[in-house]
C-alpha positions as CSV (number, residue, x, y, z in Angstrom):
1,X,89.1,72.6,128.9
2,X,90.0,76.0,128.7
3,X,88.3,77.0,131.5
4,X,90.9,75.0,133.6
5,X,93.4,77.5,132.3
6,X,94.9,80.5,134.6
7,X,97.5,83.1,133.7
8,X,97.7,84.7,137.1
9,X,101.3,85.0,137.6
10,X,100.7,84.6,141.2
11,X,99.3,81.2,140.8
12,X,102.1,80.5,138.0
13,X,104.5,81.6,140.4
14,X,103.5,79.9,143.5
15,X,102.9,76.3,141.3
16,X,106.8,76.8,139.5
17,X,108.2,77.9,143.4
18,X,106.6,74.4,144.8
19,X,107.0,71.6,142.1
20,X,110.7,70.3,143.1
21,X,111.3,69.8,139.1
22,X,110.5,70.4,135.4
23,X,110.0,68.5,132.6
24,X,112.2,70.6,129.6
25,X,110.7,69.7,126.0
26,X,113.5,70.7,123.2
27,X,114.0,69.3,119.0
28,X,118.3,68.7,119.1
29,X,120.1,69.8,116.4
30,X,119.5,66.5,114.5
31,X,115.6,67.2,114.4
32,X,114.7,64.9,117.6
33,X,112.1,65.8,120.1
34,X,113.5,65.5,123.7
35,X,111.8,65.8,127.4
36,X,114.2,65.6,130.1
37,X,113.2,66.2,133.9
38,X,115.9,68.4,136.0
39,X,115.8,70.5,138.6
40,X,115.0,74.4,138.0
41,X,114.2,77.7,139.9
42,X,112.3,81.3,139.6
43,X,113.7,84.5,140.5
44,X,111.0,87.2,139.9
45,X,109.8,86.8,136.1
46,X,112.7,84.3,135.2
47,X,113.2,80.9,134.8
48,X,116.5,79.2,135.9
49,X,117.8,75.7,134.3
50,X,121.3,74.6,135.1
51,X,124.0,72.0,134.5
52,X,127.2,70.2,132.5
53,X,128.2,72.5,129.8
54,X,128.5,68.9,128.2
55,X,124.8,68.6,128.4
56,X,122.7,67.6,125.3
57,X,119.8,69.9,126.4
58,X,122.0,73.0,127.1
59,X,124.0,72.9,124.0
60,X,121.5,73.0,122.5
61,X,118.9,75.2,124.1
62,X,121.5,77.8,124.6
63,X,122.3,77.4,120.4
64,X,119.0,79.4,120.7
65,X,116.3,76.1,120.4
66,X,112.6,77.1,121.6
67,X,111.7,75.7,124.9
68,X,108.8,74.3,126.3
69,X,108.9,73.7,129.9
70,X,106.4,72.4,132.4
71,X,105.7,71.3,135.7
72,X,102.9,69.5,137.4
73,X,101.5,68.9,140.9
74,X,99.0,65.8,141.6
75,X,96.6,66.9,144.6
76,X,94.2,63.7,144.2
77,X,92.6,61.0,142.1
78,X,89.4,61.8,140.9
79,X,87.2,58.3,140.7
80,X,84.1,58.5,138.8
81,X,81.2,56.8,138.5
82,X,82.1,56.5,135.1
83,X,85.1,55.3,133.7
84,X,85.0,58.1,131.4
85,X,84.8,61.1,133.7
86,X,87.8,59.7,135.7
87,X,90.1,62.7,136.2
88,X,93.0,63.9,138.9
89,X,92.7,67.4,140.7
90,X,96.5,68.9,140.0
91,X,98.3,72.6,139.4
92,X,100.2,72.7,136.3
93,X,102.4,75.6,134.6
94,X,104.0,75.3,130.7
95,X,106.7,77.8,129.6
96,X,107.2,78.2,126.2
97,X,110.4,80.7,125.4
98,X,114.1,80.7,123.9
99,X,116.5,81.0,126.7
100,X,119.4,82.6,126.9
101,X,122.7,81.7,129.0
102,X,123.8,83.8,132.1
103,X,127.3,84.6,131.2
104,X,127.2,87.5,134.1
105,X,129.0,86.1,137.1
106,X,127.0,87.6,139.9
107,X,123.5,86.5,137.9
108,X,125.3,83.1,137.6
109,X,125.6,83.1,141.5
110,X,122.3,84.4,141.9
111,X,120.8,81.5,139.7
112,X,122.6,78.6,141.6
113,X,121.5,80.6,145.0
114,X,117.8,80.5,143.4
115,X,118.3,76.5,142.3
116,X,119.9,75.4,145.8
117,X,117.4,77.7,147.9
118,X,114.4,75.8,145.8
119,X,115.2,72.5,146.6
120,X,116.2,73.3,150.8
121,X,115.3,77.1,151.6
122,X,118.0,78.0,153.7
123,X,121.0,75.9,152.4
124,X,123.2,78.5,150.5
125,X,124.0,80.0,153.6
126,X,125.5,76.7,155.3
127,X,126.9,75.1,152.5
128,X,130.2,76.1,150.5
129,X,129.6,78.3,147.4
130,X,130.5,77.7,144.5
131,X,134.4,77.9,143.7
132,X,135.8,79.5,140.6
133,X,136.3,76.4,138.4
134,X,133.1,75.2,139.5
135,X,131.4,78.0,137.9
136,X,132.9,77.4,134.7
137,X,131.8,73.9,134.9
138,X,128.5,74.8,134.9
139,X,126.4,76.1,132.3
140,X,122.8,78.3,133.6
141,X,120.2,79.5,130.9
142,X,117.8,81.8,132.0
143,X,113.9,81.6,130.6
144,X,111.2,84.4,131.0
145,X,108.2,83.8,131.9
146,X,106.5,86.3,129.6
147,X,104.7,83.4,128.1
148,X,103.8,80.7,130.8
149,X,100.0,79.8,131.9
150,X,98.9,77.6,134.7
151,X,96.4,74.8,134.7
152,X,94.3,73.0,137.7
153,X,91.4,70.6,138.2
154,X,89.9,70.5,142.0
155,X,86.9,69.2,143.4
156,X,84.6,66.1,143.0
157,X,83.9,63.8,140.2
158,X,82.0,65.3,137.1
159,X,79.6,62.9,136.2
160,X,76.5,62.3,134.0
161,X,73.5,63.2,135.5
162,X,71.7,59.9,134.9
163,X,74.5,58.2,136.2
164,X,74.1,59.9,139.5
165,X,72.0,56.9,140.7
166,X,74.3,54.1,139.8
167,X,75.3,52.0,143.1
168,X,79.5,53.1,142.3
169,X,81.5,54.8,144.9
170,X,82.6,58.3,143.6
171,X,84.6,60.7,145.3
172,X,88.3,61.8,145.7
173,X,91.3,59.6,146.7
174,X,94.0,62.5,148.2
175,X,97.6,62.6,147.2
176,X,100.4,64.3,149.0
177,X,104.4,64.2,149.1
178,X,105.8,63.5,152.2
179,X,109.3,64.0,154.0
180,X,110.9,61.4,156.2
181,X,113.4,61.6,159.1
182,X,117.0,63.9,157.8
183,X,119.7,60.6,157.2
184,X,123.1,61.2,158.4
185,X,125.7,60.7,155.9
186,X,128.2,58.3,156.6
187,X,131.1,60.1,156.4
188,X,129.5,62.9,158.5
189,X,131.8,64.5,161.4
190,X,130.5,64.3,164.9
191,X,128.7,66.1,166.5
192,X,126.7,67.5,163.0
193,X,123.0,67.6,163.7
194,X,120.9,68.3,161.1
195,X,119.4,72.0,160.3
196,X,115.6,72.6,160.8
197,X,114.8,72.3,157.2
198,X,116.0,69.2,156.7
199,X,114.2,67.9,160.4
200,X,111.6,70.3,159.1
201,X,111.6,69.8,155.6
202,X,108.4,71.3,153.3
203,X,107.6,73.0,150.6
């Protein structure tokens, strides 16, 4: 349904910024298709992924394998009055490009400020950086988003128009993430309360 498409980078950016993480689709080395979900990040027209350099997915994405990577965000079920017309109403991105690893220190510490800022805006500042040998144990590839495209359904059910009449509820059953109560760790000092965006907590 091409009309579903969008290549608004706005929209693009706005659906990677809120989707906590991606699905990465890679072939290994040994011809195999992989998808693996992990945690990523934007800063301006790039793409962040990080992790072990003993990773399967960044050896080899960084031994210059093509990436496809996507991320989706379910806003409600859509119920027909036909079984066939059932849908969902979501915001979807896929990035296809071959990523390159951040060797450059500083664009290293910018990447992990980008990865730890998406998942609690605010964080890097209260938490330790990164520490020398902690750097090297991390690998970051970098993916532009020169050739990414959103995709989104919304709104009510589709149906035939004969089947207008049928006596079947139809509608739209909403679906939202929510964020519970910040729980103390139990080795935390006294005295510790938590930070708004944890009390706070939303995307």
């Amino acid at each position: 349904m091409p009309e579903r498409g969008d290549h608004d980078i706005g929209t693009i950016n706005s659906i990677l910024d809120e989707a906590l993480i991606c699905h990465v689709g890679f072939v290994t080395e040994d011809g195999y298709p992989v998808v693996i979900p992990t945690i990523h990040a934007r800063n301006g027209n790039t793409l962040y992924l990080h992790g072990s350099p003993a990773s399967r997915m960044l050896r080899s994405l960084k031994g210059g394998a093509e990436v496809c990577v996507t991320v989706t965000i379910v806003d409600g079920l859509v119920l027909a009055r036909s079984v066939f017309h059932h849908s969902m109403n979501y915001r979807s991105v896929v990035v296809f490009g071959r990523p390159r690893e951040v060797n450059d220190q500083e664009e290293k510490l910018r990447a992990l400020e980008a990865v730890t800022e998406h998942v609690a805006h605010g964080r890097w500042t209260d938490a330790r950086r990164p520490n020398e040998s902690e750097l090297k144990g991390t690998t970051v590839l970098a993916v532009d988003l020169d050739e990414a495209s959103a995709k989104m359904r919304s709104g009510p059910p589709g149906d035939d128009d004969e089947d207008y009449e049928l006596p079947v509820w139809a509608g739209i059953v909403p679906v939202a993430t929510t964020y519970g109560a910040p729980v103390d760790d139990p080795r935390l000092r006294r005295g510790i309360e938590p930070p708004g965006y944890a009390t706070d907590y939303q995307r």
